[in-house]
N, C-alpha and C positions, 0 to 999 in steps of 0.2 A: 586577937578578937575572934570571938567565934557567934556565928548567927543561924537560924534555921534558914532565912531567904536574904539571898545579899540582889539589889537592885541595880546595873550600867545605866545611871541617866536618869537625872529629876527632873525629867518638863512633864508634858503632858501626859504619855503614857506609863513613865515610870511611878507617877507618883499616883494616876487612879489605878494599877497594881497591888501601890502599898497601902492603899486605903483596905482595899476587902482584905488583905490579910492581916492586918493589925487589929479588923475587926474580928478577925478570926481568933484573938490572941498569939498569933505569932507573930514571934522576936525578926525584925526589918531592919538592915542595912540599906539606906539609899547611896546610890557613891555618883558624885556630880561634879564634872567639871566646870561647869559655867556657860557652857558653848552651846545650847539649843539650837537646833535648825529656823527657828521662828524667831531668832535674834532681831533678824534685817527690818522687821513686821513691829509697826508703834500700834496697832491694833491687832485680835482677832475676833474675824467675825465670824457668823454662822452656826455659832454655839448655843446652842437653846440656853438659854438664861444668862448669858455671859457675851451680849454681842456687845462689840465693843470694848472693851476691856482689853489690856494689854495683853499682851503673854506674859509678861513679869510679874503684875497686877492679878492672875491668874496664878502662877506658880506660887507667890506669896500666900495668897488665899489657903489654896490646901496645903504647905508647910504648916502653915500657923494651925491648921486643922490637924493636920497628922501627931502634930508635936505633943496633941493634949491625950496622946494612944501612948502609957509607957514603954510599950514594945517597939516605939519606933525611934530607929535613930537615922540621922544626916547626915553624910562626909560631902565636904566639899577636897576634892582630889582628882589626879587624873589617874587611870585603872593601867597598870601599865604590863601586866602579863595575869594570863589566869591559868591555873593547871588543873588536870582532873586527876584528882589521887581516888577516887573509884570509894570505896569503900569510909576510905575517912573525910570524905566529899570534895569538894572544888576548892580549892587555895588561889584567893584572887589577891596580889601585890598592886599596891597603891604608890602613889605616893608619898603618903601620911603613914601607913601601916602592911599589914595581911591581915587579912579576916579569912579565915572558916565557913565556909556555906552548902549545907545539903541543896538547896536548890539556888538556880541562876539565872534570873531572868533580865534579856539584853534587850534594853530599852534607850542606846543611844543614839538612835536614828541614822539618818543616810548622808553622804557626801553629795554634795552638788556641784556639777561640771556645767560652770554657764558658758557660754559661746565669746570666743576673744577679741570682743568688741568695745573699744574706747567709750565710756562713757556708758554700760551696761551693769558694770556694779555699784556704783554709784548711786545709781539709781534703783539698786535692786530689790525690793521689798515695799517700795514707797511708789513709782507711778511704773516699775519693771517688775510685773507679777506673773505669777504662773496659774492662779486658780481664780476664776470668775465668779465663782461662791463664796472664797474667802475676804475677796477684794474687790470686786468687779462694780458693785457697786456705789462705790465710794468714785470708781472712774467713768460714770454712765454721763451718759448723751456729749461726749468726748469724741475726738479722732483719733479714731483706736489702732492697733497693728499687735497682728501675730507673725514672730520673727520665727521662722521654721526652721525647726530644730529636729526634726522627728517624722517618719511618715506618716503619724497622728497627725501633724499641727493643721493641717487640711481639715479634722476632723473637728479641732478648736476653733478654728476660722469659722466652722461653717456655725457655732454656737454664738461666738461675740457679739453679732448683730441686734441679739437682743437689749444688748449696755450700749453699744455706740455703731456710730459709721464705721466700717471696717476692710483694713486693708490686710489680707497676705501679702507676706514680705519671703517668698520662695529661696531665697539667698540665689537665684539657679540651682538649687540639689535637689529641693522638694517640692517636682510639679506633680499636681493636682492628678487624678486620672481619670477618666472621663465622666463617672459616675461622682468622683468628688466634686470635677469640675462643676456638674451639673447642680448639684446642690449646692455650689457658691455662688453660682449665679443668681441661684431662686434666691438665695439669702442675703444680696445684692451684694456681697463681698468681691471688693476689689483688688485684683493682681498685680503685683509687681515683679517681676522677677531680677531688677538691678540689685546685687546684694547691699544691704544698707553695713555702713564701715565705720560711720560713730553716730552716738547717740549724743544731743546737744541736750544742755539745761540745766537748774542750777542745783544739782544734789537732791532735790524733792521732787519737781516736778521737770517730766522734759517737754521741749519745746518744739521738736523738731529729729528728725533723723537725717545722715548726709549719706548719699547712695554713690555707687563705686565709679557713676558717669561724672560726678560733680553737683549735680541738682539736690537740691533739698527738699521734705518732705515734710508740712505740716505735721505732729504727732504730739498726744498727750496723755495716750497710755499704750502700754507695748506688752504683749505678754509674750511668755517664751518658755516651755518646758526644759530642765533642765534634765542631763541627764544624770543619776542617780547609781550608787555604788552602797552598798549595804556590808561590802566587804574589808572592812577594819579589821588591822594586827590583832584583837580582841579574837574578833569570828575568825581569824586566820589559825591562830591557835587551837584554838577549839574545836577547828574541824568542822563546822556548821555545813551541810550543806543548801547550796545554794539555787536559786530557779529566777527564771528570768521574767520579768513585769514590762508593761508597755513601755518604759524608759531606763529599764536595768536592772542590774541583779538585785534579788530580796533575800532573805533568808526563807528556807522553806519551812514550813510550819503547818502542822495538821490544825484539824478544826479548834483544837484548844489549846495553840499558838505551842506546841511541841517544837523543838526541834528536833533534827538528828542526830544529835547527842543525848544522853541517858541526861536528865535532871536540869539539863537547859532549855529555856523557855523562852520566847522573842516575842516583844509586842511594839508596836505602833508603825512610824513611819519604815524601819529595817522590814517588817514581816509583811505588811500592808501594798497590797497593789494599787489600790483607790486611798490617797495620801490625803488629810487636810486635819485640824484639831478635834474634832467628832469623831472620825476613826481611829484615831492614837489613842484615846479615852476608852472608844468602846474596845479597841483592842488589849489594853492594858487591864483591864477590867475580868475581861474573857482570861486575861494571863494567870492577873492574880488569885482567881477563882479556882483554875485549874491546881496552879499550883498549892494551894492551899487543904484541895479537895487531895491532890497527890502525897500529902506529907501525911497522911493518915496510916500509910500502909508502910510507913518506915517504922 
């Protein structure tokens, strides 16, 4: 098979990519495993016009949108090597097929390394979130906890009190430093520094956290940055390189989502240092602009 743009990844920002260039009339491969980072998440919020709504509920939408643009088509597959043959363009192997693609745009987001804590995945997407705008209020006027993960989460702790009462949970690695400290106090944010060692409750909602003394802690929402790898066999291949973001490697990308490779393009949560469903969209959007605006001079 051969395509002018083959897309890594149908969620958020692969598919508003394939939107501008199908409008563009060029010919779109989307290649999608099924695996979205926004899996964990029965909502996304914070989306102008689409609060609420799932992310599946969302992805459906613009498939059934995309599907009525002849030039576009859909693999569900997983991508399992891509090569640069330079002149007769990028050979990306499936495995359904190979396709053919003058341009590439990696759009299947990041690995998440959560902290190895009993009863944290479980919970993870539903009362264990990372962002306060995507979720936050759905957990407001709550006994809330940021489990620190990051010399950031100081910086998140010092936010959350606007959703609920608010405890840092330091694990002992990540104290506060004096100017942090001072603004958790103005923000009435409470310390803990006994690492918390499981998370109690029942798959949805938790109840409680168990600290490494014995004692337990009231809890009904817990946020936690995770940290983040953008570095998949895919980009390994390819040579992308890479730059580092407040919680891990991204791909590095000029203003119109370039990579470091000739005709490879990266948009959303991979290229994005400020992560949530807004920015994959407008990222992907910038991607497929570019590239679209780029296949002129072939």
């Amino acid at each position: 098979m051969k395509t002018e743009v083959l897309i890594i990844g149908g969620s958020f920002a692969g598919l508003a990519a394939a939107m501008q260039l199908v409008r563009g009339h060029r010919k779109v491969v989307v290649i999608d495993a099924g695996k979205p980072r926004n899996r964990f998440a029965s909502h996304s919020h914070g989306i102008f016009c689409l609060d609420g709504k799932s992310p599946q509920e969302i992805k459906t939408t613009a498939l059934s949108q995309l599907q009525q643009y002849p030039t576009f088509t859909f693999v569900e597959a997983q991508v399992i090597n891509v090569e640069d043959k330079a002149e007769n363009g990028l050979l990306v192997h499936t495995t359904e097929n190979s396709i053919v693609a003058k341009k590439l745009i990696l759009a299947s987001g990041v690995q998440d390394e959560l902290p190895n804590i009993p009863g944290l995945l479980d919970h993870w997407g539903k009362s264990v979130i990372h962002c306060p705008y995507c979720h936050g209020y759905e957990l407001s006027n709550r006994e809330l906890g940021v489990l620190a993960s990051h010399p950031l989460s100081a910086h998140q702790a010092a936010m959350i009190p606007d959703w609920g009462s608010t405890t840092l949970f330091t694990q002992g690695n990540f104290m506060p430093e004096d100017k942090q400290l001072a603004l958790l106090t103005k923000r009435g944010v409470k310390i803990e520094n006994i690492p918390i060692t499981h998370i109690n409750g029942d798959g949805n909602n938790i109840t409680s956290v168990a600290l490494a003394d014995g004692s337990e802690r009231a809890l009904q929402g817990l946020y936690v940055a995770p940290k983040i790898s953008a570095n998949n066999p895919i980009v390994k291949a390819l040579n992308c390189s890479l730059e580092d973001s407040p919680l891990g490697e991204i791909i590095k990308v000029n203003e119109f989502k370039q990579t470091s490779v000739a005709n490879v393009y990266a948009a959303g949560d991979m290229s994005n240092p400020m992560q949530n469903g807004t920015f994959a969209i407008t990222s992907g959007v910038m991607a497929g602009i570019s590239v679209h605006q780029s296949l002129m001079f072939d």
